[in-house]
MDAnalysis code that builds the backbone (N, CA, C; Angstrom):
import MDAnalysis as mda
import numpy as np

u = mda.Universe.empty(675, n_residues=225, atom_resindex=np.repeat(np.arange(225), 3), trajectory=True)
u.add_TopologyAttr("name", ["N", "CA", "C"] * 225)
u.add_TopologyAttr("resid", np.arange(1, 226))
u.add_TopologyAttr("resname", ["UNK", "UNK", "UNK", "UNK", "UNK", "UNK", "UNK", "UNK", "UNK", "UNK", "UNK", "UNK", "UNK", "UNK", "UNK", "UNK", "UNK", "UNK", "UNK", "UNK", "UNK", "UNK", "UNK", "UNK", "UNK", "UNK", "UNK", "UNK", "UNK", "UNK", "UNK", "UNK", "UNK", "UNK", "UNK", "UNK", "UNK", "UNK", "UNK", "UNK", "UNK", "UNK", "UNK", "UNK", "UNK", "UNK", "UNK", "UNK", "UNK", "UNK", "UNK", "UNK", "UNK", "UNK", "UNK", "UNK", "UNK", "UNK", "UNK", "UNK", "UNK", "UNK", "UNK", "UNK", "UNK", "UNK", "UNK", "UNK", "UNK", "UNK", "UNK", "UNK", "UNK", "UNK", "UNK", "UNK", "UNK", "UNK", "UNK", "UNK", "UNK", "UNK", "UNK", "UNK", "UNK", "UNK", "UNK", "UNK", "UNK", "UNK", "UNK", "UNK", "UNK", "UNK", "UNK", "UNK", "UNK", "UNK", "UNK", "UNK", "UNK", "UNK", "UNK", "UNK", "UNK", "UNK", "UNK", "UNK", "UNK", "UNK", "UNK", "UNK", "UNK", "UNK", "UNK", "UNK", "UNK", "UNK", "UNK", "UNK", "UNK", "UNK", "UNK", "UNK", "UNK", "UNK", "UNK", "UNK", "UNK", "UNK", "UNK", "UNK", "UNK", "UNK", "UNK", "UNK", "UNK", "UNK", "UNK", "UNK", "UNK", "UNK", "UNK", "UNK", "UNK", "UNK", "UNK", "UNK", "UNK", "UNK", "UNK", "UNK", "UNK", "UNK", "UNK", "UNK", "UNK", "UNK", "UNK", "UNK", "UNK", "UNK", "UNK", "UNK", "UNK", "UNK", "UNK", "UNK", "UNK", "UNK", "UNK", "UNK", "UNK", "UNK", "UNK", "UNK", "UNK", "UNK", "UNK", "UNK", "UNK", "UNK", "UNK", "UNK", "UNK", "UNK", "UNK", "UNK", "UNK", "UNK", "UNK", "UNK", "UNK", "UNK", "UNK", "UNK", "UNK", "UNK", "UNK", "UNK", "UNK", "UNK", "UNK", "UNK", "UNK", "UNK", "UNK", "UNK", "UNK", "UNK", "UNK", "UNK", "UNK", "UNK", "UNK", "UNK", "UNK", "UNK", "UNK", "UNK", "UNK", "UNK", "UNK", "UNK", "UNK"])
u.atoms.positions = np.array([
    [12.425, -4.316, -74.677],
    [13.681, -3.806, -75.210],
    [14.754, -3.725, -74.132],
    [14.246, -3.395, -73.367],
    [15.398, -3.186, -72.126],
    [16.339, -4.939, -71.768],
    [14.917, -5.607, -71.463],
    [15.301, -6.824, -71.086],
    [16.627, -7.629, -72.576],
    [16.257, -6.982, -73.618],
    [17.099, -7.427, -74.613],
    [18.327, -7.128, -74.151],
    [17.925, -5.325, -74.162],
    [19.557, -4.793, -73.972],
    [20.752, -5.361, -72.835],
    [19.700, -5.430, -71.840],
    [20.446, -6.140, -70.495],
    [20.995, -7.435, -71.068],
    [20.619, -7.996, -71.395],
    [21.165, -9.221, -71.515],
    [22.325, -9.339, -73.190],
    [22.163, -8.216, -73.965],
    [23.489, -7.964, -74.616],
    [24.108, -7.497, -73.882],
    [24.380, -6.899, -73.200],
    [25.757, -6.445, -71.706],
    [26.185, -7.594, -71.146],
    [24.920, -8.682, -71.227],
    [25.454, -10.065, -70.361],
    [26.586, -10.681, -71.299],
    [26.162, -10.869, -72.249],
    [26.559, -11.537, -72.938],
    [28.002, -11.176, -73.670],
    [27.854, -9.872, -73.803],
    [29.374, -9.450, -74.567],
    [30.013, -8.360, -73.433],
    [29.717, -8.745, -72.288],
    [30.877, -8.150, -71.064],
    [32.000, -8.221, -71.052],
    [32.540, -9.004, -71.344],
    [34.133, -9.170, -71.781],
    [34.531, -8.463, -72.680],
    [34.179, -8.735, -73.417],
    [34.675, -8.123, -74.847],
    [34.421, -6.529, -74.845],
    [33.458, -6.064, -74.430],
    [32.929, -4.582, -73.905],
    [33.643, -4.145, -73.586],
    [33.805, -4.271, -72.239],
    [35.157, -4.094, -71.612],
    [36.514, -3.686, -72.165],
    [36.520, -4.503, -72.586],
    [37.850, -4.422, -73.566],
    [38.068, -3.337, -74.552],
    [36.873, -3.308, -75.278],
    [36.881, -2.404, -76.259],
    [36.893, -0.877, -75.309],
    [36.100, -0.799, -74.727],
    [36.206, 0.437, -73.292],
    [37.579, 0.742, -72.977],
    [38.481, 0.035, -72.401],
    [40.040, 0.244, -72.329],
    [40.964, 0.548, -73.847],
    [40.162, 0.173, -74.492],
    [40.897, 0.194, -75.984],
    [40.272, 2.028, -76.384],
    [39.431, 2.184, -76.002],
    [38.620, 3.314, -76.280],
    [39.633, 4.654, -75.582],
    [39.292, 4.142, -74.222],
    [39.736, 5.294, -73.425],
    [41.820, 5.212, -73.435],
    [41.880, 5.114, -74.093],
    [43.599, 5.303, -74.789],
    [43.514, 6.101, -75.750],
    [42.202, 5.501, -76.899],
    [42.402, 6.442, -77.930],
    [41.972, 7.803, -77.489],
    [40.799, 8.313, -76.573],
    [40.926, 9.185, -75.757],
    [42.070, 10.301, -75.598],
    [42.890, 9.417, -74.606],
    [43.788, 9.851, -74.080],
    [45.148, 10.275, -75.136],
    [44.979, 9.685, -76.512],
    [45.974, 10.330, -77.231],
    [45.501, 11.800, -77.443],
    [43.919, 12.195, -77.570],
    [43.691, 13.355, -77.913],
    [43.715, 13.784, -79.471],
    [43.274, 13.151, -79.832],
    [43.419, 13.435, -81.691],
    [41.705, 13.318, -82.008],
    [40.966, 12.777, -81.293],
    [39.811, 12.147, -81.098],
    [38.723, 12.555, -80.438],
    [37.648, 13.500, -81.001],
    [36.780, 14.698, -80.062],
    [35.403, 13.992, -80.224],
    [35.010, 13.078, -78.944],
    [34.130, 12.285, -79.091],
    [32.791, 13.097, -79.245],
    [31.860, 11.875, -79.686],
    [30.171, 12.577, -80.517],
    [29.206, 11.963, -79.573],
    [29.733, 10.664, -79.225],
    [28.518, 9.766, -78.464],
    [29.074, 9.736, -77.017],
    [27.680, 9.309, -75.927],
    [27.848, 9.499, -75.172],
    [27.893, 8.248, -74.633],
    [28.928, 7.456, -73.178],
    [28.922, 6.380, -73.023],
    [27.693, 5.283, -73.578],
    [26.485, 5.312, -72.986],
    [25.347, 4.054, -73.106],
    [24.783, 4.244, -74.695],
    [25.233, 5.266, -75.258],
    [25.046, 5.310, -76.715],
    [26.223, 4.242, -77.452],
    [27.252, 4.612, -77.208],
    [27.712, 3.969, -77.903],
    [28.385, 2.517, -77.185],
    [27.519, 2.177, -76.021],
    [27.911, 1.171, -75.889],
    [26.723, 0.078, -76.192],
    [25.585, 0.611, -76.452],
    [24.387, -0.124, -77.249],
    [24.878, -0.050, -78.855],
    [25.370, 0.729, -79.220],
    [25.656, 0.674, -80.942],
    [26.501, -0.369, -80.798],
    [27.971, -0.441, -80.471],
    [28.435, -1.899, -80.238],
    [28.075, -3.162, -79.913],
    [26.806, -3.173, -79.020],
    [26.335, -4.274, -78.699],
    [25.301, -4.641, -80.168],
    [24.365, -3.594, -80.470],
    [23.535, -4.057, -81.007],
    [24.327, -4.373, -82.704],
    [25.187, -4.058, -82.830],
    [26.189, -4.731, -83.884],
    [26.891, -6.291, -83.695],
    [26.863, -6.190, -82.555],
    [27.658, -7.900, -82.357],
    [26.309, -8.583, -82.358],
    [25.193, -8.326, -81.916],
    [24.562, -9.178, -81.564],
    [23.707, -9.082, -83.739],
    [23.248, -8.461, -84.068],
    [22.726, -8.059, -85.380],
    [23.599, -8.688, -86.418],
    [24.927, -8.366, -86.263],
    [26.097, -8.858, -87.681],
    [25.757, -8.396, -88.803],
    [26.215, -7.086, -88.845],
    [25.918, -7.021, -90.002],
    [27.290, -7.105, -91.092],
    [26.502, -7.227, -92.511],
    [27.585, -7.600, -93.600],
    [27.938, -6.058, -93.892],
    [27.133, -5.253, -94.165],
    [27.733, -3.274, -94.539],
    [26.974, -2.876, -93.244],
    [27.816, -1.787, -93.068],
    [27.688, -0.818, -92.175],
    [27.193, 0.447, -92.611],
    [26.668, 1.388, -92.312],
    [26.626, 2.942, -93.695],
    [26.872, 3.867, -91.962],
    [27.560, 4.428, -92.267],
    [27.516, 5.402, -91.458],
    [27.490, 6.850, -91.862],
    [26.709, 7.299, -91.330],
    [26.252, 9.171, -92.384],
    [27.056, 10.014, -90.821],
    [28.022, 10.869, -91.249],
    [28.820, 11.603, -90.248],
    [30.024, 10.859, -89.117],
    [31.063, 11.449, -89.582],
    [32.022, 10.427, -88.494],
    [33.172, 11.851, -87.634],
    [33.080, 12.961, -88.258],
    [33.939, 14.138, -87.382],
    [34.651, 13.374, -87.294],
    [35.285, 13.468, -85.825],
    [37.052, 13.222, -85.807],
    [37.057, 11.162, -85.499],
    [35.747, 10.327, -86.222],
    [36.028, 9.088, -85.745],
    [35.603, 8.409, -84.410],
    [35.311, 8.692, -83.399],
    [34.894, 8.491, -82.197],
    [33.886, 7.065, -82.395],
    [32.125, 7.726, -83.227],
    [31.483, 6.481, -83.636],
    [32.254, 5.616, -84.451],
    [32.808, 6.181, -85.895],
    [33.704, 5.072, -86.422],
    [34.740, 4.120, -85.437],
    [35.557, 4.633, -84.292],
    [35.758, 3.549, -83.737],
    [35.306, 2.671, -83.272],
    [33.997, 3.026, -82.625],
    [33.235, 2.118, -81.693],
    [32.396, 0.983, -82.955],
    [32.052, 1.160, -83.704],
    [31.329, 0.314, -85.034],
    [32.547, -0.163, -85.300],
    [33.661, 0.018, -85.815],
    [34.568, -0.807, -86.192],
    [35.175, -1.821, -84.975],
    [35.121, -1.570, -84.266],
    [35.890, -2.004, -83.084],
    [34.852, -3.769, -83.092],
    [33.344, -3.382, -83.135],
    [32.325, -4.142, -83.126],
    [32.845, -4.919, -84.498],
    [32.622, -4.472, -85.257],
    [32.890, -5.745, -86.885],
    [34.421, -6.275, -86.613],
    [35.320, -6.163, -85.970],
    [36.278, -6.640, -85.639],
    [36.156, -7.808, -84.714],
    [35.217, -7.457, -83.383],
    [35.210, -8.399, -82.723],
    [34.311, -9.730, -83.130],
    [32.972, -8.524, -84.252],
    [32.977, -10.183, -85.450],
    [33.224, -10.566, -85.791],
    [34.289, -10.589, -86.664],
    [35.230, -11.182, -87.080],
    [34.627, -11.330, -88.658],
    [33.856, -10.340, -88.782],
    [33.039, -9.863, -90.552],
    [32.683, -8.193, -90.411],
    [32.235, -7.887, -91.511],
    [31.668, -7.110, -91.729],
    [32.145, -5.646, -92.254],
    [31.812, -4.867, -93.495],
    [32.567, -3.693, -93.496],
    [31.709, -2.632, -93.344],
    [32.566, -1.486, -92.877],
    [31.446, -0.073, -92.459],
    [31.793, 0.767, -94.079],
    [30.923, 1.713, -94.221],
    [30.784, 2.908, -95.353],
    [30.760, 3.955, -94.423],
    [31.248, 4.692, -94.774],
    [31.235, 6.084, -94.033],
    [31.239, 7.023, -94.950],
    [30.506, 8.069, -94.242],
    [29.997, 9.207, -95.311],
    [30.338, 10.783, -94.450],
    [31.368, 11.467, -95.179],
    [30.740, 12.765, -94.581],
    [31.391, 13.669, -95.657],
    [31.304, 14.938, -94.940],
    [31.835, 16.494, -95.966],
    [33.303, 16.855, -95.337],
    [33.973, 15.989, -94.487],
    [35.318, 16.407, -93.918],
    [35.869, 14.977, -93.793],
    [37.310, 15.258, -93.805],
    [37.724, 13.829, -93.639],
    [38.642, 14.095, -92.505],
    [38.641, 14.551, -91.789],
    [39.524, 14.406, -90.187],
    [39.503, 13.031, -89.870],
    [38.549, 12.567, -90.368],
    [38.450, 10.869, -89.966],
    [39.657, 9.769, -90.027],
    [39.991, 10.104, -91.368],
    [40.907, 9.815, -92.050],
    [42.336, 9.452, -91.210],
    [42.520, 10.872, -90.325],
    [43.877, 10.497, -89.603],
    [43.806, 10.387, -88.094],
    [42.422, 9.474, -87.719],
    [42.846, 9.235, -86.487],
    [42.415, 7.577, -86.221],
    [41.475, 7.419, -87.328],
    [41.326, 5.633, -86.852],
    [42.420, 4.961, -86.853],
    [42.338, 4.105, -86.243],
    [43.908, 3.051, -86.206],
    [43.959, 2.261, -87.314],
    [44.969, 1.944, -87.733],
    [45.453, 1.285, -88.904],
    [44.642, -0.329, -88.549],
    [44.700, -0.290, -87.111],
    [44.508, -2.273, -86.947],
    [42.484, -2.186, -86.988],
    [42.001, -1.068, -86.971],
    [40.814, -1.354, -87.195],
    [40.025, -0.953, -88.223],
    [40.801, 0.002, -88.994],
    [40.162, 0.147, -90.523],
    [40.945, -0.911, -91.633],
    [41.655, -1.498, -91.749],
    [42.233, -2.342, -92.668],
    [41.487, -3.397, -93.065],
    [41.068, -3.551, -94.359],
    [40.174, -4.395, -94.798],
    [38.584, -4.153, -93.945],
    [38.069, -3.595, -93.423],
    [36.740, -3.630, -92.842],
    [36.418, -2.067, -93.067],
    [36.930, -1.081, -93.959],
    [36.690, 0.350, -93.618],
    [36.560, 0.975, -95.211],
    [35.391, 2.073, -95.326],
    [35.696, 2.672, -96.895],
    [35.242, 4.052, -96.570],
    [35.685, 4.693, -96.531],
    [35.350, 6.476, -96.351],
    [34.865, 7.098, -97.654],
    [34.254, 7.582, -97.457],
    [33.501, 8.458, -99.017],
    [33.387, 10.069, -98.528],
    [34.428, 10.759, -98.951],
    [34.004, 11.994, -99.093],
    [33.131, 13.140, -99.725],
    [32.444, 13.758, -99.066],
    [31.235, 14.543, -100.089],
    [30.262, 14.669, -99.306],
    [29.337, 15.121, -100.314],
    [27.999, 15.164, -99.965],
    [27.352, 14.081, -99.692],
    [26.418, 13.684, -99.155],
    [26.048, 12.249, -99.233],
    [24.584, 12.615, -100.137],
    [24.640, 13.980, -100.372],
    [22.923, 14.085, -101.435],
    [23.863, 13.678, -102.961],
    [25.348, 13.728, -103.180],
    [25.370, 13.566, -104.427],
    [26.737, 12.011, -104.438],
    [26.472, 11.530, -103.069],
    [27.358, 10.448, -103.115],
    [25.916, 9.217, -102.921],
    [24.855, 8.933, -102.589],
    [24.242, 8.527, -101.706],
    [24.139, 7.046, -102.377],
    [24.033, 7.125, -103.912],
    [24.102, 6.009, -104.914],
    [25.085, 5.138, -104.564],
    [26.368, 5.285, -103.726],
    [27.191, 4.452, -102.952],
    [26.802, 3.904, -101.582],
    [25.811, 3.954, -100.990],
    [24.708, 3.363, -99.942],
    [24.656, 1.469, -100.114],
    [25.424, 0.714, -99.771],
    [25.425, -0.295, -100.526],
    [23.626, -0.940, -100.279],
    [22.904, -2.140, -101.380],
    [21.864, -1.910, -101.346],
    [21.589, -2.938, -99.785],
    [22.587, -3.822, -99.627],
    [22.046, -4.633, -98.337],
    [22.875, -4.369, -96.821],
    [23.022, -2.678, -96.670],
    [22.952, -2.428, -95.910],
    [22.135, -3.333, -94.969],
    [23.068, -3.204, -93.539],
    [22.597, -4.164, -92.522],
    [22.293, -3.487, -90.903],
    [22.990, -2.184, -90.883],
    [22.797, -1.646, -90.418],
    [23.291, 0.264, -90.529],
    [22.265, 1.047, -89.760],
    [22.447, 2.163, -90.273],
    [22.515, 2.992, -88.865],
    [23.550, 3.916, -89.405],
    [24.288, 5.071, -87.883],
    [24.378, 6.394, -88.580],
    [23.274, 7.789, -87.956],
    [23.201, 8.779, -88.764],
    [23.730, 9.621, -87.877],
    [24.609, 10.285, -88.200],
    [25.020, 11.834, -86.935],
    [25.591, 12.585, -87.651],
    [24.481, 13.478, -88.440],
    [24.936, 14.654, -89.913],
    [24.662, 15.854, -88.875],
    [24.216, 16.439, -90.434],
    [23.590, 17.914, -90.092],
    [22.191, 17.269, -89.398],
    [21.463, 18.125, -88.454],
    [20.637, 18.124, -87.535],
    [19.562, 18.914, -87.807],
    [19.475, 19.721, -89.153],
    [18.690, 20.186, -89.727],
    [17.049, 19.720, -90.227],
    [16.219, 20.208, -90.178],
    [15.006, 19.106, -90.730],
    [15.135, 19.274, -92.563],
    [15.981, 19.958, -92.586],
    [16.125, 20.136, -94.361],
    [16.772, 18.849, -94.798],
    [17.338, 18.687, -94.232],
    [18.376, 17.295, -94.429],
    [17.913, 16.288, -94.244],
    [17.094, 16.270, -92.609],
    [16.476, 15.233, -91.920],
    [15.254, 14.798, -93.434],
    [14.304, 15.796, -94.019],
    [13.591, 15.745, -94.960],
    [14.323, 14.907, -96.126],
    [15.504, 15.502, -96.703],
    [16.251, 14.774, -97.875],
    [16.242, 13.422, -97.634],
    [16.858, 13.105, -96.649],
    [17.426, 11.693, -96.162],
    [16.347, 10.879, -95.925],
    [15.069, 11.269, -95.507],
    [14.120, 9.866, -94.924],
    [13.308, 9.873, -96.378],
    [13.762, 10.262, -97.485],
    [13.195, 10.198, -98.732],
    [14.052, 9.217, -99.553],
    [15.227, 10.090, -99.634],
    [16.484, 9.236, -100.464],
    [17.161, 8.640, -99.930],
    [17.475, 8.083, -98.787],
    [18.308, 7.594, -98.264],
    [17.715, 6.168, -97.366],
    [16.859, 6.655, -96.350],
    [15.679, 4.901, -95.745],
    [14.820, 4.720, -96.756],
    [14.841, 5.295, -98.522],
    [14.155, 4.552, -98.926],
    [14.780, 3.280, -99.724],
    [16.128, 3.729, -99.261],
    [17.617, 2.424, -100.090],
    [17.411, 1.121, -98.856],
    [17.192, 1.614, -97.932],
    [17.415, 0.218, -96.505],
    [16.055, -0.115, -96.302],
    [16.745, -1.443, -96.591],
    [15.656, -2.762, -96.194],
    [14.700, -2.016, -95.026],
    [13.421, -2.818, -95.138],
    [12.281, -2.714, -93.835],
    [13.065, -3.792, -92.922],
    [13.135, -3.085, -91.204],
    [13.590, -3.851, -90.279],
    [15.031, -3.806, -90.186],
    [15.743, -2.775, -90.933],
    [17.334, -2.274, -90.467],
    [17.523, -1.875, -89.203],
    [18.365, -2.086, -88.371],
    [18.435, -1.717, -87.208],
    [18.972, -0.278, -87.796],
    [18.757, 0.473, -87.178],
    [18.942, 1.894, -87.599],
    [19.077, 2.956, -86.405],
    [19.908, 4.080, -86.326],
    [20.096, 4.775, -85.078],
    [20.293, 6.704, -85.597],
    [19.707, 7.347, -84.535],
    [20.078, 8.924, -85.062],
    [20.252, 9.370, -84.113],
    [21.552, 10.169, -83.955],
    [21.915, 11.139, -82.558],
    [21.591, 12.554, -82.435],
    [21.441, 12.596, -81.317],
    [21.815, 14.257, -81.118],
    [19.710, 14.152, -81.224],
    [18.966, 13.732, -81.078],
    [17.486, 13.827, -81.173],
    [16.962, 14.104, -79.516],
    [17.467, 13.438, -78.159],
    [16.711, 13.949, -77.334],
    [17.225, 14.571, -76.310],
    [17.681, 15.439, -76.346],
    [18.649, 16.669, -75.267],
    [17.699, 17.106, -74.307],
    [16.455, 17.288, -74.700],
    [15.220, 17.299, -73.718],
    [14.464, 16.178, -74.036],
    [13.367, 16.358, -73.031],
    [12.612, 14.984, -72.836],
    [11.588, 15.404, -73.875],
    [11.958, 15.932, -75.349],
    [11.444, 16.042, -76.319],
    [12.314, 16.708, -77.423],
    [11.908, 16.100, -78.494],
    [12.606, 16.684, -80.174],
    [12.503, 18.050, -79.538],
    [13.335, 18.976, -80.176],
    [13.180, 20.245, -80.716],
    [12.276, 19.957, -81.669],
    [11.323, 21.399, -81.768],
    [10.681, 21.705, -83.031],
    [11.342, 21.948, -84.276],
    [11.038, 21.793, -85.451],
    [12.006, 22.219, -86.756],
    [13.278, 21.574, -86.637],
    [13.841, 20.258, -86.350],
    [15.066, 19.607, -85.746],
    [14.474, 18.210, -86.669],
    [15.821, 17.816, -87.538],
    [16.200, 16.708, -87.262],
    [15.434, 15.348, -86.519],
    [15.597, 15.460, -85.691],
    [15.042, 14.744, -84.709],
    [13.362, 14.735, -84.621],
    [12.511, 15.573, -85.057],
    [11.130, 15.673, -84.827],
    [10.786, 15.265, -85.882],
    [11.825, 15.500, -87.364],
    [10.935, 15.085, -88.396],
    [11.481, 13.579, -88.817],
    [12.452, 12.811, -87.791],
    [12.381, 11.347, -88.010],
    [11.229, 10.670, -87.033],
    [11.064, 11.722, -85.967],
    [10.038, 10.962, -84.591],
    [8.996, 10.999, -85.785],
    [8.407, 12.150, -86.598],
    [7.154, 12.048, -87.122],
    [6.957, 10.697, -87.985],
    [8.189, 11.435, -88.620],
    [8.142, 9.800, -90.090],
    [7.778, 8.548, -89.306],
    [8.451, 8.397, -87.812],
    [8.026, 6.617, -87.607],
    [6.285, 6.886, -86.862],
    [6.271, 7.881, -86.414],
    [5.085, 7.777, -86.096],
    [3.505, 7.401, -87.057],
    [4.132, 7.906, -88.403],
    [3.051, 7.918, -89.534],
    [3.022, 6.374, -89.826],
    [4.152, 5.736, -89.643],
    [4.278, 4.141, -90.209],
    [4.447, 2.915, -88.978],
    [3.632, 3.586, -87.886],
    [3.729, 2.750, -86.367],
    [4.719, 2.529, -86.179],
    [5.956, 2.971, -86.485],
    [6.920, 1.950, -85.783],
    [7.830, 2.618, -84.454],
    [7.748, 1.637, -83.950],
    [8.448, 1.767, -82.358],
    [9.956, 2.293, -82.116],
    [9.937, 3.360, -81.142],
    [11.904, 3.448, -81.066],
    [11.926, 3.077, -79.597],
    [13.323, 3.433, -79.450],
    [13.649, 3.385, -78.165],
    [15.254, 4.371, -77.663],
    [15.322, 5.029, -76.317],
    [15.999, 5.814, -76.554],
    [16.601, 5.280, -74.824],
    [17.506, 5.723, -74.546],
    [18.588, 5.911, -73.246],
    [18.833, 7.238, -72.509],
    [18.155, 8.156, -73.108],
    [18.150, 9.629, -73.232],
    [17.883, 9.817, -71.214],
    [18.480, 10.464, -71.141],
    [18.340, 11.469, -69.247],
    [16.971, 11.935, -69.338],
    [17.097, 12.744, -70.799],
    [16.258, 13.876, -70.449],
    [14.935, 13.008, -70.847],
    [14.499, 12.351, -71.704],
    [13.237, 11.489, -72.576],
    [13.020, 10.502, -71.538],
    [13.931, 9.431, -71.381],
    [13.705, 8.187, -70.429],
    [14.392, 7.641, -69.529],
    [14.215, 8.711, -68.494],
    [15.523, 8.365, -67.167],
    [15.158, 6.929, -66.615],
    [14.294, 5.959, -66.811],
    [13.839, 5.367, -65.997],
    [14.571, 3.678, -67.362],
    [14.804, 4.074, -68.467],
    [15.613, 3.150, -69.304],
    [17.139, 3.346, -69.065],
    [17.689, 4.584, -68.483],
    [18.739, 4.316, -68.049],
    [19.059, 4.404, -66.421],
    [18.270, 3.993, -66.084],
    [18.776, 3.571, -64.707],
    [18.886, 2.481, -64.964],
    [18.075, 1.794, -65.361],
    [17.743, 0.418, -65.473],
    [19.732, -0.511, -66.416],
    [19.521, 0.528, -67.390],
    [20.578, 0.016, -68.090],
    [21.817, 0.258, -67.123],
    [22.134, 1.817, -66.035],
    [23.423, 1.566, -65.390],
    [23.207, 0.710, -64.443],
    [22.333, 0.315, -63.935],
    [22.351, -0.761, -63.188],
    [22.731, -2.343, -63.299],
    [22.296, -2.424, -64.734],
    [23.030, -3.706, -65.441],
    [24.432, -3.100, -65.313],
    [24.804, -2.084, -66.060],
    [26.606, -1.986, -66.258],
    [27.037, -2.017, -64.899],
    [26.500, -1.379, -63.732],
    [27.075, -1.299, -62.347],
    [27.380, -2.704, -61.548],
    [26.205, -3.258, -62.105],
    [26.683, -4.973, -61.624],
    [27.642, -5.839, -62.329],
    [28.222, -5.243, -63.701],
    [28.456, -5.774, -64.609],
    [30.350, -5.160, -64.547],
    [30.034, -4.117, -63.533],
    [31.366, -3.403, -63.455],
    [31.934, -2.625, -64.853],
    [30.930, -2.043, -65.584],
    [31.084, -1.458, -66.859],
    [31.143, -0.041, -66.406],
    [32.142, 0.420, -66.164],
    [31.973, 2.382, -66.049],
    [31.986, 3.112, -67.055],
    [32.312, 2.678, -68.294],
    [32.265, 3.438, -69.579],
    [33.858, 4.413, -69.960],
    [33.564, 5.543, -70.664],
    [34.736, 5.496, -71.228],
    [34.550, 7.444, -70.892],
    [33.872, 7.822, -70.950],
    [34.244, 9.573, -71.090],
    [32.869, 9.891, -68.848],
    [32.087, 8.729, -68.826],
    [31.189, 9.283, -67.418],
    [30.228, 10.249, -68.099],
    [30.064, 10.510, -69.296],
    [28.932, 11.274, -69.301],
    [27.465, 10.227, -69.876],
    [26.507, 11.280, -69.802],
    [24.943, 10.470, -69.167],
    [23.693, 10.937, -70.490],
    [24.093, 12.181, -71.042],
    [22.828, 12.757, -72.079],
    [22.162, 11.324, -73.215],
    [22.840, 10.962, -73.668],
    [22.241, 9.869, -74.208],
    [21.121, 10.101, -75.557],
    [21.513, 10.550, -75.842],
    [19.768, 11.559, -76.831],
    [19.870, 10.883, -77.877],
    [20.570, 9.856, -78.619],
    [20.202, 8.317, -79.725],
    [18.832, 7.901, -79.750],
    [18.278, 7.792, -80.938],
    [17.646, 7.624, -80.816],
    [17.599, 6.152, -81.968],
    [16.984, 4.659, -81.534],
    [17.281, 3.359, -81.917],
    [15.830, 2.804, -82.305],
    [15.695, 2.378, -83.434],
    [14.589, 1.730, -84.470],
    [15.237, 0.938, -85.652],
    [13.941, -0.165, -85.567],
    [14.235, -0.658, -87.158],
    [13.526, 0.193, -87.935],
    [14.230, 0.012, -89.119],
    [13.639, 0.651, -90.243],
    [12.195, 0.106, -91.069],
    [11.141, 1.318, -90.864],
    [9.876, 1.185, -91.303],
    [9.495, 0.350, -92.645],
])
């Protein structure tokens, strides 16, 4: 996995880049209270250019931060539209006009009583809700049982330590893949310092500094079981 990742940095360095300077403006207007942490969301971008997907679903967007970085990606594909799902729409007034137009659909609500809008060939999936295992429970029932086996699929906010919290979100998706073998992979400080050295070391040669300097990383990245 690593060796993959490295070599998506090779490959879409330019364009990275770019989107990074495009990033850290929107930053700097301040309308925009970021969720992800640099190597998080600079693997969600990569692993979107390199994947292509046709829908996007995104479950939680707060003030837009991930929605930029996923849109920014289906732009530089030059396909693809995102779904976005949450219970607030702050979202609403901070993406840029040049990257939600035609590639963007916001759904306000619940997503337990919107979820039937999940399109069915989702292509890829980005979760950063409630962090609850009540939810975490709802969702790996009704929600990964709508996406294809082998979705690239991602959940944040899971490794702040070099382990789930108990009763979290995060422990009861580690369990679910554990019951059905399937493999993740994470960037996390606290879980796998030794996947992100490896990865700033690609960006350091690559001259990638990122966009906010911070390091927690706690994403957690799988296909879907």
């Amino acid at each position: 996995m690593l060796e993959f990742l490295a070599g998506l940095y090779r490959t879409h360095a330019d364009d990275l880049a770019t989107v990074i300077d495009r990033q850290r403006e929107l930053l700097a207007d301040g309308a925009i209270t970021p969720q992800l942490d640099d190597v998080e969301a600079e693997l969600t971008y990569l692993l979107l250019r390199h994947h292509r997907p046709s829908q996007v679903v995104e479950v939680g967007t707060y003030y837009g931060w991930s929605t930029t970085w996923i849109l920014s990606a289906l732009r530089d594909n030059g396909s693809g539209h995102l779904q976005s799902f949450d219970l607030v729409d702050h979202v609403c007034g901070t993406v840029p006009e040049e990257l939600s137009t035609g590639r963007w659909t916001f759904h306000l609500g619940d997503l337990r009583e919107t979820v039937e809008k999940v399109p069915a060939d989702t292509g890829y999936l980005f979760v950063d809700a409630d962090h609850g295992r009540r939810f975490a429970r709802w969702y790996l029932e009704h929600l990964f049982g709508r996406i294809a086996t082998g979705t690239p699929t991602s959940v944040h906010d899971v490794f702040h330590l070099p382990r789930a919290r108990p009763f979290t979100e995060g422990s009861e998706v580690l369990r679910h893949l554990e019951r059905s073998g399937t493999g993740w992979f994470t960037s996390s400080r606290a879980a796998a310092p030794r996947n992100l050295r490896v990865l700033d070391a690609v960006r350091a040669e690559l001259g990638i500094t990122g966009v906010r300097g911070t390091s927690r990383n706690p994403m957690l990245f799988f296909s879907m079981p």
